[in-house]
C-alpha positions in Angstrom: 25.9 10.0 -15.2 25.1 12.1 -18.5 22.1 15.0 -17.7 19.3 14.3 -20.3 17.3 17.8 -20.9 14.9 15.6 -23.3 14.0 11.8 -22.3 17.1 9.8 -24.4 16.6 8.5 -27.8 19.7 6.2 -27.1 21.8 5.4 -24.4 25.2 4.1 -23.8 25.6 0.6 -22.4 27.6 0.3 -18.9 28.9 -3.0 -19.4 28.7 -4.2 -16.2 26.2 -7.1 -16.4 27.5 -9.8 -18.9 24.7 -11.1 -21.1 24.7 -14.7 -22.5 24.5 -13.7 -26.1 21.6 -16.3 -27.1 18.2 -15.6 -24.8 17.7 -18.4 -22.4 14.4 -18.2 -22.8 12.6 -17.1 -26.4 9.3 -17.0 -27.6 9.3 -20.6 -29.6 10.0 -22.5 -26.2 6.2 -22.0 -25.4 4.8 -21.7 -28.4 4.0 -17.3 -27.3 4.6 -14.3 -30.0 6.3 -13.1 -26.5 8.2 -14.7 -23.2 9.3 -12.1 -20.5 9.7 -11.5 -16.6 10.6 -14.7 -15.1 10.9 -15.5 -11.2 13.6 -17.6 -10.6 14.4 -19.9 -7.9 16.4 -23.0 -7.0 14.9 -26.2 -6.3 16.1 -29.9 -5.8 19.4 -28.8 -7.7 17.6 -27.1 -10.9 16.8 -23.8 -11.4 13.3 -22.8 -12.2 11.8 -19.8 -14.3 8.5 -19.4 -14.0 8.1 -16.7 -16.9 5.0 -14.4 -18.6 4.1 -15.8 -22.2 1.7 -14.5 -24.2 0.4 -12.9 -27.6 -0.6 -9.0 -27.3 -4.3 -10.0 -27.9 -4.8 -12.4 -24.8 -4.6 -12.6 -21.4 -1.2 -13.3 -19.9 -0.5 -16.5 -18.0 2.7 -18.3 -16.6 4.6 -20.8 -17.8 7.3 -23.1 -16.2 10.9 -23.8 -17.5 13.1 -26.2 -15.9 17.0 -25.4 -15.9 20.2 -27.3 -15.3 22.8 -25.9 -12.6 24.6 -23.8 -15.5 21.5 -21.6 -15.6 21.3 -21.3 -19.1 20.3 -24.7 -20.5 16.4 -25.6 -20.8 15.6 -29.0 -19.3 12.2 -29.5 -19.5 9.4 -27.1 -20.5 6.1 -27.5 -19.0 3.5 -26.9 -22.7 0.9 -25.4 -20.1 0.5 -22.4 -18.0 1.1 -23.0 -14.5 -0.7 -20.4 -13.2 -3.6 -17.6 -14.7 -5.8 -18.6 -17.6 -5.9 -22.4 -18.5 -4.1 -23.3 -15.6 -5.2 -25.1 -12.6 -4.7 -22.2 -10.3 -6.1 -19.6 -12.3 -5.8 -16.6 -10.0 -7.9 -14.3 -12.3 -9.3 -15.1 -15.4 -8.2 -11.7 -16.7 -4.4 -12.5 -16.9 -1.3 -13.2 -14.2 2.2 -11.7 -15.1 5.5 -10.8 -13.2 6.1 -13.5 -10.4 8.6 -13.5 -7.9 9.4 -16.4 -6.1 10.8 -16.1 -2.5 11.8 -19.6 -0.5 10.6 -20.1 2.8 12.6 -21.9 5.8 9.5 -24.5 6.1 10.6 -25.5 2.4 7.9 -24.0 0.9 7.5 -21.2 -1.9 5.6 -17.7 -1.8 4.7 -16.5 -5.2 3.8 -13.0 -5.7 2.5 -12.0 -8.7 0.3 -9.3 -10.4 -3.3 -10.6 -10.8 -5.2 -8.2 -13.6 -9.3 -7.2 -12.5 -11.6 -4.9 -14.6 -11.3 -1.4 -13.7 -14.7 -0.2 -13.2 -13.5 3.6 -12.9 -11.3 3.8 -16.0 -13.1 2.1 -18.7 -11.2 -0.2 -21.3 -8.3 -0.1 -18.7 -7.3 -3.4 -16.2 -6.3 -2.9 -12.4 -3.5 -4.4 -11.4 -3.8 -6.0 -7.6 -1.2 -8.5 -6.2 -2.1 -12.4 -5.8 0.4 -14.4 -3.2 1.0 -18.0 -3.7 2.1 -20.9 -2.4 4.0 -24.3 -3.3 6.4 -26.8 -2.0 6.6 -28.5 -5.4 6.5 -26.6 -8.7 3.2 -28.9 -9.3 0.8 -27.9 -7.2 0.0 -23.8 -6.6 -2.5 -22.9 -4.2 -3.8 -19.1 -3.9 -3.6 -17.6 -0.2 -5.1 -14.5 -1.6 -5.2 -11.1 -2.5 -3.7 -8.7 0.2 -5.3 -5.4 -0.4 -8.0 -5.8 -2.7 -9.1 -2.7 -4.8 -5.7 -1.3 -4.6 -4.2 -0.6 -7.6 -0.6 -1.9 -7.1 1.9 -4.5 -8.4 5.6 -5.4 -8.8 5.0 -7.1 -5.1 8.2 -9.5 -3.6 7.9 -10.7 -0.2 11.0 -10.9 1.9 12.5 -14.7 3.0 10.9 -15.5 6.6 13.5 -14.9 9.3 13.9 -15.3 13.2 11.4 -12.5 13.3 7.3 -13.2 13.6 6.9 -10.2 11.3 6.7 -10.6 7.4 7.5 -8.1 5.4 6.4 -7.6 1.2 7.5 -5.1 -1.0 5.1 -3.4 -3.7 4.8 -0.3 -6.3 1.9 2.3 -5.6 2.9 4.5 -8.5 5.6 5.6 -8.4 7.6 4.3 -5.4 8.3 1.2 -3.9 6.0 0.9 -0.4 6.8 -1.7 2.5 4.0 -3.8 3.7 4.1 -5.8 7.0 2.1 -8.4 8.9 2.7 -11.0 11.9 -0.4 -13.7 10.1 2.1 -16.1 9.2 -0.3 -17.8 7.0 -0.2 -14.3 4.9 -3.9 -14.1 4.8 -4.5 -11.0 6.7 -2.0 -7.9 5.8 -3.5 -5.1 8.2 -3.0 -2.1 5.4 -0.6 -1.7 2.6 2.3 0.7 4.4 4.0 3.2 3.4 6.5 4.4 0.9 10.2 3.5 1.7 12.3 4.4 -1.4 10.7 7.1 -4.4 12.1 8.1 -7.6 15.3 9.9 -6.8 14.4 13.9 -8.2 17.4 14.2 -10.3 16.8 11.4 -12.3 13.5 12.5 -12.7 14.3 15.6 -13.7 17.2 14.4 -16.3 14.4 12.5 -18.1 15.4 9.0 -17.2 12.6 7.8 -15.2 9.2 8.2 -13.5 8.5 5.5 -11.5 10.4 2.8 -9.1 9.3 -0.7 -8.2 10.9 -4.1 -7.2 12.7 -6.4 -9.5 14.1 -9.1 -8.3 12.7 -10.9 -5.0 15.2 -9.9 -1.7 18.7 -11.7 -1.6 20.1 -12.4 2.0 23.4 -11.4 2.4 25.7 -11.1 5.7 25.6 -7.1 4.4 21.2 -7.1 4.2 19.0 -7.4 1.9 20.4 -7.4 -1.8 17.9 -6.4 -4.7 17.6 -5.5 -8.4 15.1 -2.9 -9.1 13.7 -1.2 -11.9 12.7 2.4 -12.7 10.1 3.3 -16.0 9.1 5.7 -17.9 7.0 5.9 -21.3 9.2 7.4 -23.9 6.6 7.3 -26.5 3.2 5.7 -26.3 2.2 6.2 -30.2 4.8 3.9 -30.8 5.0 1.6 -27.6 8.8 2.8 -27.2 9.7 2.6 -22.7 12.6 2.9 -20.6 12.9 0.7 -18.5 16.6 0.7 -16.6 17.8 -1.9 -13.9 19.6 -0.8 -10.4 20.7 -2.3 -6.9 19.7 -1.7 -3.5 20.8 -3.0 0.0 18.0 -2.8 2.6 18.8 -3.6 6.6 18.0 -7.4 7.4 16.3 -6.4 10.7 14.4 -3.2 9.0 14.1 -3.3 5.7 12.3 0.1 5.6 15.8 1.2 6.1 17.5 1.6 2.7 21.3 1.0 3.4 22.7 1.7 -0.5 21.5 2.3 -3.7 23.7 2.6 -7.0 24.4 5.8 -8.3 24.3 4.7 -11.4 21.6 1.6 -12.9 23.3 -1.6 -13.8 22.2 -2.0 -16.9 20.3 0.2 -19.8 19.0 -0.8 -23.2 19.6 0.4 -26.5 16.2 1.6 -27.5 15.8 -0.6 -30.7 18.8 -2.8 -29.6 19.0 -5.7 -31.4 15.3 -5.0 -33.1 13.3 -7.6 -34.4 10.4 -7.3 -36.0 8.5 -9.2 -33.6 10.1 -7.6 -30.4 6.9 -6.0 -28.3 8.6 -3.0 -27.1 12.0 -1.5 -27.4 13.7 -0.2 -24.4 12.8 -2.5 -22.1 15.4 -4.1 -19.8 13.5 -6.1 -16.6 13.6 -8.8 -14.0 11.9 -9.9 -11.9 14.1 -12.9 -10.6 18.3 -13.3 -9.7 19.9 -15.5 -7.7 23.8 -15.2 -5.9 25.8 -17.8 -6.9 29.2 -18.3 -5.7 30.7 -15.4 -5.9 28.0 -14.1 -9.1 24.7 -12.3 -9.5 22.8 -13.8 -11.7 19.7 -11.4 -12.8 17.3 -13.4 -15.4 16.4 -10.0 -17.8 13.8 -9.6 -20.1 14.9 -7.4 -23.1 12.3 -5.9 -25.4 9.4 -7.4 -23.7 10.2 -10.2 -26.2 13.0 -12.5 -24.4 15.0 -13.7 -21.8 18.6 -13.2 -21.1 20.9 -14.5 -18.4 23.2 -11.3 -17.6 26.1 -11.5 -14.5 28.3 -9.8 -12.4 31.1 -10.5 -9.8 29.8 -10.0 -6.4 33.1 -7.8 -6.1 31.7 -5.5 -8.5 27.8 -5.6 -6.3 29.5 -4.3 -3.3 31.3 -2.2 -5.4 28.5 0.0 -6.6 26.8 0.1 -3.7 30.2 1.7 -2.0 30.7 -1.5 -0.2 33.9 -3.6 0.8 33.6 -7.0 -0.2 32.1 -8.7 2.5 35.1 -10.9 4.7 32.9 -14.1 4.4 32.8 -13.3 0.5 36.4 -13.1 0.2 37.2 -16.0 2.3 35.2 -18.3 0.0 36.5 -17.1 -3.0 38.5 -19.7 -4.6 42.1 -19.0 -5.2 43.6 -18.0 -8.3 47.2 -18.8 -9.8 
């Protein structure tokens, strides 16, 4: 990777992730100035996106798409939010954004999602605490709770239940990723937050493409561990609302996910700053997810660009293992279907 003395005023594009060239998801399919960071999950044979839409002056709120198998084409579109202002579950009144949705072997889904709460310290500014959620339907949502309240920390994921008794949920306290754990199966009680398991790696901090770290995707159970996208940030330039916001893989150990098996050297995928600008993009420079699935032998990874829209962008799972210094799992070849 190319050393940046100065943070970049335009990078190149890997080309690993293939992006569907029309956004699956765009701002008039809610009726929002903007539509970004959807959780993704399948359900009943459709995939659902349960995205962030809002204008800049109100509270954010969640909203519910319904796709066919091919991932791309819209369905149904539920005209209400789902979950934060105006919706039954309101969560907080101050605005819910960035859900992950994890399914659970009882056939139920955990939601985890940033709830936003007046900051009494810094005036003007909103603290950012994780909600968790539950549902079995896509209809009704009921709220479990707030694990560590007063804590200012978001981009939370909570792993698929396994074998184990312990549960285990993934969250940023600027600027690394920290692992959580409880054995309340219910997820009510979380005894403390944790502790740091993966931190801005120092020469990407120091080559001015990053400052912070946190989840993307939810967890992705593979026969190798744990399979995530993450993302690192940095502002570029507040004055004129211009981030970086790049996307990367890791592979955390099934049994102990504080163990951090592989990461990618390099990220997956990296916006243009001002790629394909439109006047009414939000930011530039933004690529984000908070929601992929594996599919065959594919990752799909649901990105926002811009803060503005919602892509569909994949990759072989050849080319996954690949990054992460993997061989292609035996299983994974096996099943792939024969060419010629």
């Amino acid at each position: 990777m190319q050393t940046y003395n100065q943070p970049p005023s335009i990078l190149e594009q890997p080309g690993i992730l293939t992006l569907t060239e029309e956004p699956v998801l765009h701002p008039a399919i809610f009726g929002k100035p903007y539509v970004l960071n959807a959780g993704v999950a399948e359900y009943e044979g459709s995939i659902i996106l349960l995205s962030r839409a809002q204008a800049a002056s109100e509270p954010s709120s969640i909203w519910m798409a319904v796709l066919d198998p091919d991932g791309t084409t819209v369905r149904e579109v539920i005209r209400e939010p789902v979950l934060g202002p105006g919706a039954r579950c309101e969560v907080s009144p101050h605005g819910v954004e960035d859900v992950r949705i994890t399914p659970m072997s009882d056939g139920s889904y955990i939601i985890t999602a940033n709830s936003l709460w007046p900051d009494e310290i810094h005036g003007g500014w909103w603290m950012p605490q994780i909600a968790i959620i539950r549902t079995w339907d896509f209809q009704e949502f009921e709220l479990i709770g707030f694990p560590f309240p007063g804590l200012a920390t978001k981009n939370s994921t909570l792993f698929p239940d396994t074998d184990s008794n312990v549960r285990y949920l993934l969250h940023r306290v600027q600027p690394d990723i920290w692992l959580a754990r409880t054995t309340d199966t219910t997820l009510r009680h979380w005894p403390d937050p944790g502790r740091p398991i993966m931190r801005p790696r120092q020469h990407l901090v120091e080559a001015g493409l990053l400052k912070w770290i946190g989840a993307g995707s939810q967890p992705m159970e593979t026969s190798e561990g744990w399979l995530m996208v993450y993302h690192s940030g940095m502002w570029i330039s507040e004055d004129h609302g211009q981030k970086l916001y790049l996307l990367w893989l890791a592979l955390l150990d099934r049994d102990d996910p504080s163990k951090i098996l592989a990461q990618s050297r390099d990220p997956i995928y990296w916006p243009l700053l001002g790629e394909n600008p439109r006047e009414e993009d939000w930011y530039s420079g933004v690529s984000f997810t908070c929601g992929a699935l594996i599919r065959e032998a594919e990752l799909w990874v649901y990105m926002t660009l811009n803060d503005s829209r919602i892509h569909l962008g994949k990759m072989p799972m050849e080319t996954v293992w690949r990054l992460l210094d993997r061989t292609t799992p035996s299983d994974e070849a096996a099943a792939k279907p024969h060419e010629g």
